[in-house]
Structure formats: structure tokens, C-alpha cells
N, C-alpha and C positions, 0 to 999 in steps of 0.2 A: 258755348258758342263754338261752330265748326267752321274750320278754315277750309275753302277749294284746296282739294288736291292737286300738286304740282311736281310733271314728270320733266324728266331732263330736257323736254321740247316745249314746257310751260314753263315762264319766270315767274316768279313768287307774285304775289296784288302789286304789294308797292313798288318793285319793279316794270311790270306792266304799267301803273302808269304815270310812273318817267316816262315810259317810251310812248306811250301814247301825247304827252304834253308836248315830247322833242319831235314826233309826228305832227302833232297839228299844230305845232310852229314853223312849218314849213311855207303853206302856206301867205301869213303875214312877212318871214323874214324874205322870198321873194319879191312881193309888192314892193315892200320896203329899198328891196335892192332896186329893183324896176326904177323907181323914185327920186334915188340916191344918182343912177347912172344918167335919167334923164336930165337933173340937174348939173351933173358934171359936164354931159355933150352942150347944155347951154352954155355951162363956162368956156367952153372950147369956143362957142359961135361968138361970146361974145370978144374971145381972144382971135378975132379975125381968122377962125378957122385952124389955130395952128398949136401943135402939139409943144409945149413947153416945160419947164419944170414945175411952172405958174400952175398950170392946170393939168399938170399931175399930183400935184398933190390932193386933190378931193380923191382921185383912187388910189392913193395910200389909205385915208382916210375910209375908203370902203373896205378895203384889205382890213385895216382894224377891227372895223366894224364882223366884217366873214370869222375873225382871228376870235375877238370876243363872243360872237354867237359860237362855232365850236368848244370854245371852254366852257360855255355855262349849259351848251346841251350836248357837245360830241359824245359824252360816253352814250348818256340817254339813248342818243340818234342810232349809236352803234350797234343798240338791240332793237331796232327798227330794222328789217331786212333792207338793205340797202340803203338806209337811211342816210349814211355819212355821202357816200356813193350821190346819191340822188343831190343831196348839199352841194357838193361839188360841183356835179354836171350842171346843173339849172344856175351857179355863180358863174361859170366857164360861159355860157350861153346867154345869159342876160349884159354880163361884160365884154365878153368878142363880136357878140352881134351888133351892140350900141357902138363901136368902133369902125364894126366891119358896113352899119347901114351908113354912119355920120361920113366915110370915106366913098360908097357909092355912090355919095348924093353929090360929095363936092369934085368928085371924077367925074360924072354924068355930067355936072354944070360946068364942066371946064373951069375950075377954081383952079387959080395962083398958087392956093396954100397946100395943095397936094404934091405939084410938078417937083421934081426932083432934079437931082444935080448930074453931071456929068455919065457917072457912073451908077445910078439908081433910080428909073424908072416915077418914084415917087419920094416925095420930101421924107427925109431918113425919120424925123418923128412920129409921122403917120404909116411911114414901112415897117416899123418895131411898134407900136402900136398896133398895126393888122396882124401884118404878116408872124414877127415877133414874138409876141405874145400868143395868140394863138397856137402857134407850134411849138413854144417847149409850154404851154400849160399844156397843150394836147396830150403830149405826150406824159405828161404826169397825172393827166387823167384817164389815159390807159393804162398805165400801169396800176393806177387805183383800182381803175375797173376788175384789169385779171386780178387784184389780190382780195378783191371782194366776193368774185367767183369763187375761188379758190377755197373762202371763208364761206360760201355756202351762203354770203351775204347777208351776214352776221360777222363786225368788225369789231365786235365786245363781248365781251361774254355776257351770258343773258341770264347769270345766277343773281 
């Protein structure tokens, strides 16, 4: 019995497919998050709109959930070109957009539980919530980005 040959730009079979399994778990772990956030913005509506410790805890809870999905496929993913990268970005963008629409809507309808205080434009839980959060994850997802370039977008070795 002969094995495929495998040059330094091929990973061996069983390595190909980890990376293939941590590939098409992209997919369902998306949905998943999608599902995960939908029902925390319920939690938020059903806490009259307002950003608490009460209802942050489901996204601790998805943070675990992101925490556990990278241990059990981040290397895998990491010989996915971009793979870890792509993880990231589509967690950043399912979780700041479910923040950034739940806040458009209750701004557009002139909700109480947005207005802020004195000094803040909008209710400090949902300003660090938007605002907050978005921008130092942002920025930790560019710098993901340039070290994945850099990596030639390949975050693992692919032996």
C-alpha cells in the first residue's frame, strides 16, 4: 500500500483532515453562535431593554462556549488558511452586530433604556456594550489579522 506524497506545502492525510473537520465546523459553530446571541438579546428585552450583570452573563457563557470551541479545534483550524482568523472575525461580527442592531432599534424608538446620563450620550451599559466592546475587540482583531498575514495565513504549523 502507497501513501500520497507530501511536500512542505502538503500536510500529511491525517493531518489534512483535522483541518478539514476544523473547516467544516465552521459552519454549524456559527449558527450556533447566531442562536446563542439571539437568545441573549431576548434576555436583554426581556430585562426591559437594559444591559446588566443579569444579562451578561449568557455572554460570558458564549465567551466559554468560543473558549471551548478553540481548544478542541484551534490547532486543527490553524492549518486551515485563515482559519483561526476567519473564527474570530465571524465571533466579533455575530456578537457586535447583535449589540450594535438590539441598540439601533431601541435608539430609533426612542427607548428610556438607552438615554444616558449627564455626561454620556447613551446608558453607560449599552455605550460599553456598543461602543466598548467593539473597539478594543477591534482592535485585537486587527492585530490578529496582520499576524495572520504575516503567517501567510497559516497560524499552526501544517506538519
Amino acid at each position: 500500500m502507497t501513501t500520497p506524497a507530501t511536500t512542505p506545502s502538503t500536510p500529511p492525510p491525517r493531518a489534512r483532515s483535522r483541518a478539514v473537520r476544523a473547516h467544516t465546523s465552521l459552519l454549524p459553530y456559527v449558527l450556533a453562535l447566531i442562536g446563542a446571541t439571539a437568545v441573549l438579546h431576548l434576555l436583554i428585552m426581556l430585562s426591559d431593554n437594559r444591559i446588566t450583570v443579569l444579562t451578561t452573563l449568557p455572554l460570558v457563557v458564549i465567551a466559554l462556549g468560543y473558549a471551548i470551541y478553540l481548544v478542541a479545534l484551534g490547532r486543527p483550524l490553524g492549518q486551515v488558511r485563515y482559519g483561526q482568523l476567519v473564527a474570530h472575525a465571524l465571533t466579533y461580527a455575530v456578537i457586535n452586530v447583535g449589540y450594535l442592531l438590539h441598540a439601533f432599534v431601541l435608539i430609533a424608538s426612542g427607548s428610556p433604556a438607552v438615554r444616558g446620563d449627564s455626561h454620556l450620550a447613551l446608558d453607560a451599559g449599552w455605550f460599553g456594550a456598543t461602543f466598548g466592546m467593539a473597539t478594543f475587540w477591534g482592535i485585537g482583531l486587527i492585530l490578529h489579522g496582520l499576524g495572520a498575514l504575516l503567517g501567510r495565513g497559516f497560524e499552526t504549523p501544517r506538519a
